[in-house]
C-alpha positions as CSV (number, residue, x, y, z in Angstrom):
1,X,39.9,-13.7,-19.9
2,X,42.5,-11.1,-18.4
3,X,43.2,-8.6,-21.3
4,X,46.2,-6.0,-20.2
5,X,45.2,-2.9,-21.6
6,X,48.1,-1.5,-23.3
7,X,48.3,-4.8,-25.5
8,X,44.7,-5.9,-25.6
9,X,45.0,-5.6,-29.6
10,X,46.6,-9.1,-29.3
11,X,44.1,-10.7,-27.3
12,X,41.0,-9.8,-29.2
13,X,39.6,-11.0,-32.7
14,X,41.1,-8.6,-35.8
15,X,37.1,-8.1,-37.4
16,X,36.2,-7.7,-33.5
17,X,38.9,-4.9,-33.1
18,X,38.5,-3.2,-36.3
19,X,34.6,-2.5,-35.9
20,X,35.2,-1.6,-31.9
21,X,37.6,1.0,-33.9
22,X,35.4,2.1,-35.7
23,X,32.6,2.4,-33.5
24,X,35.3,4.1,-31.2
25,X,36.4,7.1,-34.5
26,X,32.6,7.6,-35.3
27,X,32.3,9.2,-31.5
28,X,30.0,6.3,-30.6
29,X,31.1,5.9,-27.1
30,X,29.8,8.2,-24.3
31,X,32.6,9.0,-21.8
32,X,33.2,6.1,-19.8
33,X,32.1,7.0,-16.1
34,X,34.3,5.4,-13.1
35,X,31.5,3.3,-11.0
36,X,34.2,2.6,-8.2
37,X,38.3,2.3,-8.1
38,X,38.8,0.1,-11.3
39,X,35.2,-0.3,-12.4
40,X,34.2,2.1,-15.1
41,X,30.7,2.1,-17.6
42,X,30.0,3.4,-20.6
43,X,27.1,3.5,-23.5
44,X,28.1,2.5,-26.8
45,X,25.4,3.7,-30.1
46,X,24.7,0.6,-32.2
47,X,21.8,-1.0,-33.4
48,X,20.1,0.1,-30.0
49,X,22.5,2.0,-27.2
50,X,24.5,-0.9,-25.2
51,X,25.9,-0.3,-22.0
52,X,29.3,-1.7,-21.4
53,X,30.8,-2.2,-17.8
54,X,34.9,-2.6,-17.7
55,X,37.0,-3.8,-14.3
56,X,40.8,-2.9,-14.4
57,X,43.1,-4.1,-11.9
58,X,46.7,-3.0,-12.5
59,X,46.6,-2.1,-16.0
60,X,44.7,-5.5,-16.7
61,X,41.6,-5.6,-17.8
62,X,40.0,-8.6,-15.0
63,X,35.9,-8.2,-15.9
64,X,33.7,-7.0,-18.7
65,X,30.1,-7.0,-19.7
66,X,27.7,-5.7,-22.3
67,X,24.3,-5.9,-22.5
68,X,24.1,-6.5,-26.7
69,X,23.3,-10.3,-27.6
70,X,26.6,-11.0,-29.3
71,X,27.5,-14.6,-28.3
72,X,30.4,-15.7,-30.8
73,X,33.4,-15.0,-28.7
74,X,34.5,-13.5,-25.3
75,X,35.0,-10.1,-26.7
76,X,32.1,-8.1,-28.6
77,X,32.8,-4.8,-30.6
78,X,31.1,-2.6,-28.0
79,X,33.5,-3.9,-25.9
80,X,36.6,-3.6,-27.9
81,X,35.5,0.3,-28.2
82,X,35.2,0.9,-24.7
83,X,38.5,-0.3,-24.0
84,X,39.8,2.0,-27.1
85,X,38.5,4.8,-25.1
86,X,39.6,4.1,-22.0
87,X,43.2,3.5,-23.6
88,X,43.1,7.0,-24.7
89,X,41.7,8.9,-21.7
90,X,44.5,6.6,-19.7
91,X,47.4,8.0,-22.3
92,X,46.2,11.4,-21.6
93,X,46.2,11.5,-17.6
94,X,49.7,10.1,-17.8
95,X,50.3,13.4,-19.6
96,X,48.8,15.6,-18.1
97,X,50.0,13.9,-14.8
98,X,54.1,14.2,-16.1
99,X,53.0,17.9,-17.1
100,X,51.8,18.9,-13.5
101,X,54.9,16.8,-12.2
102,X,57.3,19.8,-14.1
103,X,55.2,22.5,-12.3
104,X,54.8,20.6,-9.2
105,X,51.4,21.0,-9.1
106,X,49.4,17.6,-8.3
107,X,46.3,16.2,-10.1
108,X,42.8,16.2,-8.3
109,X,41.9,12.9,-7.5
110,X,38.5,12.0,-9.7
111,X,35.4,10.6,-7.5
112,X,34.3,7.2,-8.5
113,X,30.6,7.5,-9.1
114,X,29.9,5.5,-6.0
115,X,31.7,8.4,-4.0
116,X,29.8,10.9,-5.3
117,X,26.4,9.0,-4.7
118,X,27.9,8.1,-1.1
119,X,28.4,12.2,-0.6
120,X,25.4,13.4,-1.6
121,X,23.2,10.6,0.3
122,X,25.1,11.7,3.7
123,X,23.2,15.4,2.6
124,X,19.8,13.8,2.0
125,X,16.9,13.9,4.8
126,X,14.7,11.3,5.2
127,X,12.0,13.0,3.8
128,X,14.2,13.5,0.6
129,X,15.1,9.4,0.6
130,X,11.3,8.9,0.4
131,X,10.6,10.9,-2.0
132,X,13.1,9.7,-4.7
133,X,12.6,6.2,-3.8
134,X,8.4,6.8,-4.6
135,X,9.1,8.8,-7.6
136,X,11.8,6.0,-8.8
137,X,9.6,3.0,-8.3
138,X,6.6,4.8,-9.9
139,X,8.3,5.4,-12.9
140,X,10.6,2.5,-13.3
141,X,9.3,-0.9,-13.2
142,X,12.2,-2.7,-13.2
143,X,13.6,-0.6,-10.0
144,X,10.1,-1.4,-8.3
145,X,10.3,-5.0,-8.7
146,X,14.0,-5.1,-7.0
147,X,13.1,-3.0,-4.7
148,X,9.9,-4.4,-3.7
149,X,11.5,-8.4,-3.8
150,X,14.6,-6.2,-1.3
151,X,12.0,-5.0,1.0
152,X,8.9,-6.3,1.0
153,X,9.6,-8.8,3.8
154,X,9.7,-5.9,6.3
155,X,6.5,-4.9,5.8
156,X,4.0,-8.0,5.2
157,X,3.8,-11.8,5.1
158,X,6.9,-12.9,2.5
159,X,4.4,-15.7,0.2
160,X,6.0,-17.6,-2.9
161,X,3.5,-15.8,-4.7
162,X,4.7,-12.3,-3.9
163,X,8.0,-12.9,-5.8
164,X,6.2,-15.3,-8.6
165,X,4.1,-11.8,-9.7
166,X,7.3,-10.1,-9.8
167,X,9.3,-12.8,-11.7
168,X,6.2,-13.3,-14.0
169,X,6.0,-9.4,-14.5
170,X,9.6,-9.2,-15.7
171,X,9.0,-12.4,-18.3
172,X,5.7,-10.4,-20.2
173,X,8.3,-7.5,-20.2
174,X,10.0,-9.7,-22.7
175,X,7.5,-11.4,-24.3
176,X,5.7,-10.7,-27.6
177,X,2.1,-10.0,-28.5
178,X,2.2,-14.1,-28.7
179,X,3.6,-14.4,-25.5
180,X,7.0,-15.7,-27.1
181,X,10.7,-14.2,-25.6
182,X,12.8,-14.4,-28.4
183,X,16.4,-14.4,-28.3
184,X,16.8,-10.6,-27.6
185,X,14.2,-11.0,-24.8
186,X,15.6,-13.9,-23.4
187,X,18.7,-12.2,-23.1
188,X,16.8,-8.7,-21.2
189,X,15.1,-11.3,-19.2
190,X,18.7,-12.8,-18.3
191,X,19.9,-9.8,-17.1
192,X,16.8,-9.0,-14.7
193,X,16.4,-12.3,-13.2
194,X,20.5,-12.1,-12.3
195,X,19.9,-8.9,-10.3
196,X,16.8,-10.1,-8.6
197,X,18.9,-13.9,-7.6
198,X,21.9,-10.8,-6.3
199,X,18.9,-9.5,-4.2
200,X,18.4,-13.0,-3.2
201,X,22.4,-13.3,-2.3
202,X,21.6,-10.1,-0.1
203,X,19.7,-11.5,1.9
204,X,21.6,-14.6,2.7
205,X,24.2,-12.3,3.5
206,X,22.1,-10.8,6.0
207,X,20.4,-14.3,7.0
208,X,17.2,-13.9,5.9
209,X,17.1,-17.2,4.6
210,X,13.4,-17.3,4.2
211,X,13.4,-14.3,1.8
212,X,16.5,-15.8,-0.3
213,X,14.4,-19.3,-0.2
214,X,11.3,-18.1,-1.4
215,X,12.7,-15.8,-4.5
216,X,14.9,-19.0,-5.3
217,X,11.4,-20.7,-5.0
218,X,9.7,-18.0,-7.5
219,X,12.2,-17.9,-10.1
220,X,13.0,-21.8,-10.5
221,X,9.0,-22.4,-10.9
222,X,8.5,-19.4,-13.4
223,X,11.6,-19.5,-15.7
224,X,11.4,-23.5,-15.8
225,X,7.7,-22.5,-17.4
226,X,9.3,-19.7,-19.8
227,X,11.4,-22.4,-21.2
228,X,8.9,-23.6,-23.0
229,X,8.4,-20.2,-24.2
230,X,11.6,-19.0,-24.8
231,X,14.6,-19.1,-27.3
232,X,16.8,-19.8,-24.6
233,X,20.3,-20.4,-27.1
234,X,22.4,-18.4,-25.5
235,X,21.5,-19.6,-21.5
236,X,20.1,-17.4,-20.4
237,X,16.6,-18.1,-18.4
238,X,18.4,-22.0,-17.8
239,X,21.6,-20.2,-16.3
240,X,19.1,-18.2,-13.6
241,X,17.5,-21.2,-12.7
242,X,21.2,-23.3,-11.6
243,X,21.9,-19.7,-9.7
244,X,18.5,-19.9,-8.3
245,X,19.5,-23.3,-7.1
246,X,23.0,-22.3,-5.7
247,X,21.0,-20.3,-3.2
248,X,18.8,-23.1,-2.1
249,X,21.9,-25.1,-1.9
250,X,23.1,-22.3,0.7
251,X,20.1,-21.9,2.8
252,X,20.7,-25.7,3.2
253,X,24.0,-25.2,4.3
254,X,23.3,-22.7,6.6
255,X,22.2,-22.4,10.4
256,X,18.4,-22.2,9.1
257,X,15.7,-22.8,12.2
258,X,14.4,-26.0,12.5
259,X,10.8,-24.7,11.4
260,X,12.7,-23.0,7.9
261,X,14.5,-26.7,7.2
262,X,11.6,-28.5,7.2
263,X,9.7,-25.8,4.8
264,X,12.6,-26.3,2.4
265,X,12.5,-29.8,3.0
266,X,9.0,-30.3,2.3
267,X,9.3,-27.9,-1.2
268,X,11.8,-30.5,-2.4
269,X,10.0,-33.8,-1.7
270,X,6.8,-32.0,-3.1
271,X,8.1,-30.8,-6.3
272,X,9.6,-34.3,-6.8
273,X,6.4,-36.1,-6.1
274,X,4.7,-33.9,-8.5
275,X,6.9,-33.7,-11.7
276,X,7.3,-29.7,-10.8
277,X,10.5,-30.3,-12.5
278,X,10.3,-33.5,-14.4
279,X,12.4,-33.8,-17.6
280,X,14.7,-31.3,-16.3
281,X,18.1,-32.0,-14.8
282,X,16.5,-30.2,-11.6
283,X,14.1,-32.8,-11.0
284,X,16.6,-34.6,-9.5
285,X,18.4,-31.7,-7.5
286,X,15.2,-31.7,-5.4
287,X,15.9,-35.2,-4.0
288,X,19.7,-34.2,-3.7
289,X,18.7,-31.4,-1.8
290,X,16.1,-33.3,0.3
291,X,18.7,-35.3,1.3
292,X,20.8,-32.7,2.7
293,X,18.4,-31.5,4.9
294,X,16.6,-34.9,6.6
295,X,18.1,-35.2,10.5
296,X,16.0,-38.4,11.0
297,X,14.9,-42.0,9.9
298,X,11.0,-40.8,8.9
299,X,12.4,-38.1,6.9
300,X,14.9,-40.6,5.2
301,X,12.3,-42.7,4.8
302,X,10.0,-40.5,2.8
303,X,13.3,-40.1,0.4
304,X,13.8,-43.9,0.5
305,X,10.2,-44.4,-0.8
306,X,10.5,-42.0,-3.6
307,X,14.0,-43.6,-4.7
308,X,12.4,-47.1,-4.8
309,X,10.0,-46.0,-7.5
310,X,12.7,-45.4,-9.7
311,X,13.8,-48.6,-11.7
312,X,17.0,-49.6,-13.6
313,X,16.3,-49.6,-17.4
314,X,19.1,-51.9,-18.0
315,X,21.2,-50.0,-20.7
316,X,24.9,-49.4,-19.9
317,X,24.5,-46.2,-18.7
318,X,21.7,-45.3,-17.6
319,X,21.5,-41.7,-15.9
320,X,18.5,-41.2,-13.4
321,X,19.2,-44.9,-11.9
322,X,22.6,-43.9,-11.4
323,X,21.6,-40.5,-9.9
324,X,19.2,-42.3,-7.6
325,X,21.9,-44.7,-6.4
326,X,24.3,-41.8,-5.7
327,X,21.4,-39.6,-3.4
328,X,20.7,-43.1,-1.6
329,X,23.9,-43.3,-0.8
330,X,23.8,-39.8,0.4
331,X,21.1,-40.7,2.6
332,X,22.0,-44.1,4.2
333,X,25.8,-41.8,4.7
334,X,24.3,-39.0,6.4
335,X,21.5,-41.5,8.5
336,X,23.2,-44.3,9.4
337,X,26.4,-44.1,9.0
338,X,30.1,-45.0,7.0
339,X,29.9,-48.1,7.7
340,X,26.6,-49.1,6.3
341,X,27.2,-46.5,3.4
342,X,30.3,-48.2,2.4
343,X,28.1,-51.8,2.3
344,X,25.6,-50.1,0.3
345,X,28.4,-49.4,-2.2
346,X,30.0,-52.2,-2.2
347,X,27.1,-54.1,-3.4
348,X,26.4,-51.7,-6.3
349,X,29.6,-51.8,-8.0
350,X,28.5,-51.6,-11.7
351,X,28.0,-47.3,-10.3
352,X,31.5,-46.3,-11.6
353,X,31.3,-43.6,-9.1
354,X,30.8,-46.6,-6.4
355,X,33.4,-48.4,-7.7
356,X,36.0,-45.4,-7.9
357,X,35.2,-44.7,-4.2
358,X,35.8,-48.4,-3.3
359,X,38.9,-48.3,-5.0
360,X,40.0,-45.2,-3.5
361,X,39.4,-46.8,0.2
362,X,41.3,-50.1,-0.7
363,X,44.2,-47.6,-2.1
364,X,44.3,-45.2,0.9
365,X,44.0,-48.5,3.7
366,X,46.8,-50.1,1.5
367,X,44.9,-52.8,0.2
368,X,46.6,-53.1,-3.2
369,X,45.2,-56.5,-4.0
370,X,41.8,-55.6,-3.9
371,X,42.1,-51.8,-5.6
372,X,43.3,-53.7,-8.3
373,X,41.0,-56.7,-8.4
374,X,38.7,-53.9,-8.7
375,X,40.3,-51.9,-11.0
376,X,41.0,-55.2,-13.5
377,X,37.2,-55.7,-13.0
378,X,36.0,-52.3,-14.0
379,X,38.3,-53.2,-17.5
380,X,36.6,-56.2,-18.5
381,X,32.8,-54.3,-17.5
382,X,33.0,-51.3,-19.5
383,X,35.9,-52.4,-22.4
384,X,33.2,-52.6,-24.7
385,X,30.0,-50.1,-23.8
386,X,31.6,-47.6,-21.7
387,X,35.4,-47.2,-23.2
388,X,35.2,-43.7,-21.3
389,X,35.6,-44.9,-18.3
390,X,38.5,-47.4,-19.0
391,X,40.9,-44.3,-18.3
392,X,39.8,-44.2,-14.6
393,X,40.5,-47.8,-14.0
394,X,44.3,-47.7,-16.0
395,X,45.3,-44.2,-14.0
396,X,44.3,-46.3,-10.4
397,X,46.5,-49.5,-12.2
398,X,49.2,-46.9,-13.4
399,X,49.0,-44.8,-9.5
400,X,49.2,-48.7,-8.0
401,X,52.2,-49.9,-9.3
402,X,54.0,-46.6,-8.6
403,X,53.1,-46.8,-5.3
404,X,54.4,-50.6,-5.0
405,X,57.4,-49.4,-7.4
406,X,56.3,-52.0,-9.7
407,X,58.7,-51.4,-13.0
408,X,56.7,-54.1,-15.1
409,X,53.4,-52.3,-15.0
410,X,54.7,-48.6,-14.5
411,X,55.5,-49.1,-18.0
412,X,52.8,-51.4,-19.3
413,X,49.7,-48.6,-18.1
414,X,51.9,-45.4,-19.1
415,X,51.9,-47.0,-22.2
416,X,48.4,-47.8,-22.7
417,X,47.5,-44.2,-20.9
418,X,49.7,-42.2,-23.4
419,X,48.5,-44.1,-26.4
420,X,44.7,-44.7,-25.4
421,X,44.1,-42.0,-22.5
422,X,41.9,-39.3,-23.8
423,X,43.5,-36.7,-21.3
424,X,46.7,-35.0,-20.8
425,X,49.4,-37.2,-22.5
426,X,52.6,-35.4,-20.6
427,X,52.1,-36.9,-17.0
428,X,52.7,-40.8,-19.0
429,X,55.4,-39.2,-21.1
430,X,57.1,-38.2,-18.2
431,X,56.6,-41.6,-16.9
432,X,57.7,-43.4,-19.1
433,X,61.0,-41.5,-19.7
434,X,61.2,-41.9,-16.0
435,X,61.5,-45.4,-15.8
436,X,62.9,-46.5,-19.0
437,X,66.7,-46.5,-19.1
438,X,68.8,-43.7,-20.9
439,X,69.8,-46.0,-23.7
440,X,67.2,-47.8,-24.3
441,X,64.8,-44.2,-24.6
442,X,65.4,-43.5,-28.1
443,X,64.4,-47.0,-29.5
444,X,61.4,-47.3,-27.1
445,X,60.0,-43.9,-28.1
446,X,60.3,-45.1,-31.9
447,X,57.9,-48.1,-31.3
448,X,56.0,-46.2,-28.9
449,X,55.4,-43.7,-32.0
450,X,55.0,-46.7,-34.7
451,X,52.0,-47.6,-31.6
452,X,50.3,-44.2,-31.9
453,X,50.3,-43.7,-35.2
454,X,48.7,-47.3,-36.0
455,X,46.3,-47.2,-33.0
456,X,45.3,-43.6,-33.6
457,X,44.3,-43.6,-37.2
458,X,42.6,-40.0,-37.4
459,X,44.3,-38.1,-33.9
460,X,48.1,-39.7,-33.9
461,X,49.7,-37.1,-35.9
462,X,49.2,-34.4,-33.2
463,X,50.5,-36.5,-30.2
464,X,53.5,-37.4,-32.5
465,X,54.0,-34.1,-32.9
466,X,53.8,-33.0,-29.1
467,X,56.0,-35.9,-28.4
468,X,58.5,-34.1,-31.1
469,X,57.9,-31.0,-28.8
470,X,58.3,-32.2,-26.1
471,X,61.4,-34.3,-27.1
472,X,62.3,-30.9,-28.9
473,X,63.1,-32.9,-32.3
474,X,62.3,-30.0,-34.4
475,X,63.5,-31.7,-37.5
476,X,61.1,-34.8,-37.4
477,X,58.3,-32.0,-36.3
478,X,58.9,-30.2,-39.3
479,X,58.1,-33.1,-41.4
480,X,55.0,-33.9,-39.4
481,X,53.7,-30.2,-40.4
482,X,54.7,-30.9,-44.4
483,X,52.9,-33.8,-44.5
484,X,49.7,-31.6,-43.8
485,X,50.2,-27.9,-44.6
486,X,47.6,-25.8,-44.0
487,X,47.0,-22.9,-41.8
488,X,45.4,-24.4,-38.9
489,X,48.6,-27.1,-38.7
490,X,50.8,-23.9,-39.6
491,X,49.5,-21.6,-36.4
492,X,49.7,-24.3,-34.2
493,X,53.4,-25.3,-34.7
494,X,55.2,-22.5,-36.1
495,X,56.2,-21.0,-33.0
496,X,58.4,-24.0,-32.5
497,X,59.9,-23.8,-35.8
498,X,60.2,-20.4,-37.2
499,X,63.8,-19.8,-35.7
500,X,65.3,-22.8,-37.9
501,X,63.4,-23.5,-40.2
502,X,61.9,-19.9,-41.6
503,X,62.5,-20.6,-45.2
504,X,60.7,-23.6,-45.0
505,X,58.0,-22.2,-42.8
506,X,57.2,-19.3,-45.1
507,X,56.7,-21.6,-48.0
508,X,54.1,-23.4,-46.1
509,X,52.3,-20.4,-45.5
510,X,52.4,-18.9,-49.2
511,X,50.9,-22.5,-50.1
512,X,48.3,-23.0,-47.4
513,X,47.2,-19.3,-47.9
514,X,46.4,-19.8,-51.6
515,X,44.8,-23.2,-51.3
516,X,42.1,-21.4,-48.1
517,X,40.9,-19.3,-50.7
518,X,40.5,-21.8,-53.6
519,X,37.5,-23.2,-50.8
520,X,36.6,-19.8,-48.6
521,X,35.1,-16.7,-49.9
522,X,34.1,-14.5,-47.6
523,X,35.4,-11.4,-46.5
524,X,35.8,-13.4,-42.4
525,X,37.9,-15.6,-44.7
526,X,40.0,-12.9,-46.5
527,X,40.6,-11.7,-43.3
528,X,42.3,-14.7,-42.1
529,X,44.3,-14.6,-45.1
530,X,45.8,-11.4,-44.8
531,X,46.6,-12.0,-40.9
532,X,48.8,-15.0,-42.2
533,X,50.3,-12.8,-44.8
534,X,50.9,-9.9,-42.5
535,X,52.9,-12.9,-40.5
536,X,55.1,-13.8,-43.3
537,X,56.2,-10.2,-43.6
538,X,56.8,-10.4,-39.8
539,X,58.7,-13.4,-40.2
540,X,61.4,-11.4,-43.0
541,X,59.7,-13.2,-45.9
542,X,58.6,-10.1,-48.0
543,X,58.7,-11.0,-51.4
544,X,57.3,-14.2,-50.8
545,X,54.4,-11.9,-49.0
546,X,54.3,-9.7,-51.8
547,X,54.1,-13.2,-54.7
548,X,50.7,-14.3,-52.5
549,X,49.0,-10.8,-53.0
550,X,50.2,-10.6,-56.7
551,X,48.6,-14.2,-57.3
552,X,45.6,-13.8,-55.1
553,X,45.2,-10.4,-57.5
554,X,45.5,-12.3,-60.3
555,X,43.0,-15.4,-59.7
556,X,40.6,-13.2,-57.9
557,X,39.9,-9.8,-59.3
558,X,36.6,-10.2,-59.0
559,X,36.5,-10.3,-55.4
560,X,35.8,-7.0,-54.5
561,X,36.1,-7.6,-50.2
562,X,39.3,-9.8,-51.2
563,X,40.8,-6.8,-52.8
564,X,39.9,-4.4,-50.6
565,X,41.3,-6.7,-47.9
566,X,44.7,-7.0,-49.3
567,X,45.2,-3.2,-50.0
568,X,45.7,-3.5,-45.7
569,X,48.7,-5.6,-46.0
């Protein structure tokens, strides 16, 4: 999420922003230092010391991190107080930059940390190097384990085991006396495992794909075993794994040796045929992989074997007999050919993904009659157990008759598609207002809307009420929002509505905000509450603002946080 930095009050949470405030007041945030143009760090005091890292590009704010576990939103409150202080050191080198203007003296540039690390290694001997890299990776463990899985491969043998110590190292880092990473840990662990797959991008960079290959190797094998260890809610130990994979996907990719293909090769086919991964989406990657890499009939044939073993379970969707149709697909593609690839999926049509492919062949050769033959077929197939994909098979009916300029069933499959679709609605809108005559628009949309609303018991209001928007009906909007006042309804639509209709608007809100606290309680809650009546105000409805407070006074009095809450209004 871009935040610009001179409004980023507006694009973070209000409790979010408050405690950064406060956090920021208390003196809890060590002077931010300026990694490299636009990058800056600083350590925030909370619970434990967090250390926050901030990109700004152009008075935006592009990246930011923080080490602390928070999870509930994109912004946490170390962050919020980081960007407070930067805010302020930014509004004070504007002024001291217009007051050196008036004496025309200029302002000395300030090094970026990298800079200053940049000048002082062009000072070191190699002697000096030495010694601060021993001393470093005596003391720190962490620093000898990225150096070491940077390095090593100058110096000895590179082995899978080499990097499985140091990945298994950084996991009993984490762990408890019971050998358990709880959510904390698994977050630290996180963190570690992301710098030591970067280390792992190094060397790609560099092509030495063995080293990437065999640190990929390491921390797929070990953090697949933490799982089973680990409170891994937030992602974390899972997420390295899928980057850990990304870089096998890359050495596959690449110019490898022929001797380095088959090693990857062989890893996949191995960890398949043992279960290293089994029960894990990964399981299957390995074949998907394999498959990328064979460059000859034995080697596809090895795949074949292992696909064969794998049996339809004949429910309706049915996910690793689908997965092993797609790889064999893959495989006949890449070894014998298009041709005998599209047979292949031609005779395995109940594979939506087949049949979508098919379709798209028919469409692009200008085969109408059979892309929708197909299509038509698809309908009848998954009408009743997989409505999901119904959607696919009307938008290649709807993009058909378009491209034959078929009026009849433009209109029929826009229809369906804007009533049934569960996508964008404003592509069929637009379709339909297309092709339907000028007269004849406002009676259509009317049954069109009588359609929704019977077909779409629970969800028709809202794509009414973006049809109103759309249409820019704001009076038959406004009566969509009465017949279900309550703050959510309120902040979605009264953007559109608060310029004619602010009476009526405000009156909503001094309802909904009374009946939210008849059912909410706490102070998150009061919070909300006093945001909406801090908007009334905004909106010139002051006395109707100032009726909410003196009733919510008057109910509640015994809700100290509510109280204390409204005194901020």
């Amino acid at each position: 999420m871009n935040i610009p930095l001179q409004e980023f009050e507006q694009y973070i949470d209000e409790t979010i922003l408050n405690r950064g405030y406060k956090y920021f007041k208390k003196g809890l945030v060590a002077e931010p230092e300026l990694m490299a143009h636009g990058e800056y760090e600083a350590i925030v005091e909370g619970t434990e010391d967090y250390t926050v890292r901030i990109r700004i590009e152009n008075d935006t704010i592009t990246e930011h991190s923080c080490t602390c576990p928070y999870d509930m939103g994109p912004v946490c409150k170390h962050v919020a107080a980081v960007i407070f202080e930067l805010q302020q050191n930014e509004l004070s080198l504007v002024k001291k930059a217009k007051k050196s203007s008036t004496t025309a003296k200029t302002v000395a540039k300030r090094k970026t940390i990298a800079e200053q690390v940049d000048e002082i290694l062009e000072h070191l001997t190699s002697d000096d190097m030495k010694e601060i890299l021993r001393g470093q990776c005596d003391r720190d463990r962490k620093f000898r384990q990225l150096f070491l899985a940077g390095y090593a491969h100058l110096v000895m043998p590179e082995t899978k085991a080499l990097y499985v110590k140091q990945v298994k190292a950084i996991l009993k880092s984490s762990s408890d006396r019971h050998g358990f990473i709880d959510y904390s840990g698994a977050r630290a662990v996180g963190i570690a495992i992301d710098e030591y797959i970067q280390t792992a991008g190094k060397h790609l960079e560099k092509a030495n794909y063995k080293s990437a290959m065999l640190i990929a190797f390491a921390v797929m094998e070990e953090m697949t075993g933490a799982l089973q260890y680990a409170d891994d809610s937030n992602g974390d130990v899972g997420g390295s794994i899928y980057s850990a994979i990304e870089i096998l996907y890359s050495v596959a990719n690449a110019q490898v040796s022929e001797k380095l293909r088959v090693e990857l090769l062989n890893y996949c086919l191995t960890a398949y045929s043992k279960g290293l991964y089994k029960g894990w989406d990964w399981h299957f990657t390995m074949l998907d992989l394999a498959s990328k890499l064979v460059n000859n009939t034995s080697e596809a044939k090895q795949i074949h074997q292992l696909l064969d073993s794998i049996k339809s379970s004949g429910k309706s969707w049915d996910w690793d007999y689908t997965n092993a149709q797609q790889i064999r697909a893959l495989l006949i593609r890449r070894t014998e050919g298009e041709e005998k690839a599209t047979q292949y999926l031609e005779q395995n049509l109940s594979n939506a993904e087949f049949r979508k492919e098919i379709i798209e062949k028919a469409i692009s050769a200008k085969d109408y009659r059979k892309a929708m033959a197909l299509a038509e077929e698809g309908i009848k197939l998954n009408s009743k157990e997989s409505p999901g994909l119904l959607d696919y098979w009307c938008d290649y009916l709807l993009q058909i008759a378009q491209l034959q300029n078929d009026r009849v069933n433009i209109l029929k499959y826009a229809r369906i598609q804007l009533i049934s679709a569960n996508r964008d609605k404003k592509p069929y809108f637009d379709i339909l207002k297309k092709h339907i005559e000028p007269h004849q628009w406002e009676a259509t949309l009317k049954m069109i809307i009588q359609d929704i609303l019977s077909k779409n018991r629970w969800n028709g209001k809202p794509l009414v009420a973006m049809i109103y928007i759309w249409e820019e009906n704001w009076n038959e909007l406004l009566q969509i929002v009465k017949s279900d006042i309550s703050l959510n309804t309120l902040d979605t639509y009264e953007k559109y509505l608060v310029k004619d209709f602010s009476d009526e608007i405000s009156d909503m809100y001094q309802k909904a905000v009374l009946e939210y606290l008849e059912k909410n309680v706490s102070r998150d809650h009061y919070q909300i509450a006093c945001r909406y009546i801090r908007r009334m105000i905004k909106m010139g409805a002051r006395e109707k603002a100032d009726y909410v407070v003196q009733m919510l006074r008057k109910l509640y009095p015994q809700r100290r946080a509510l109280m204390e809450e409204l005194k901020k209004v």
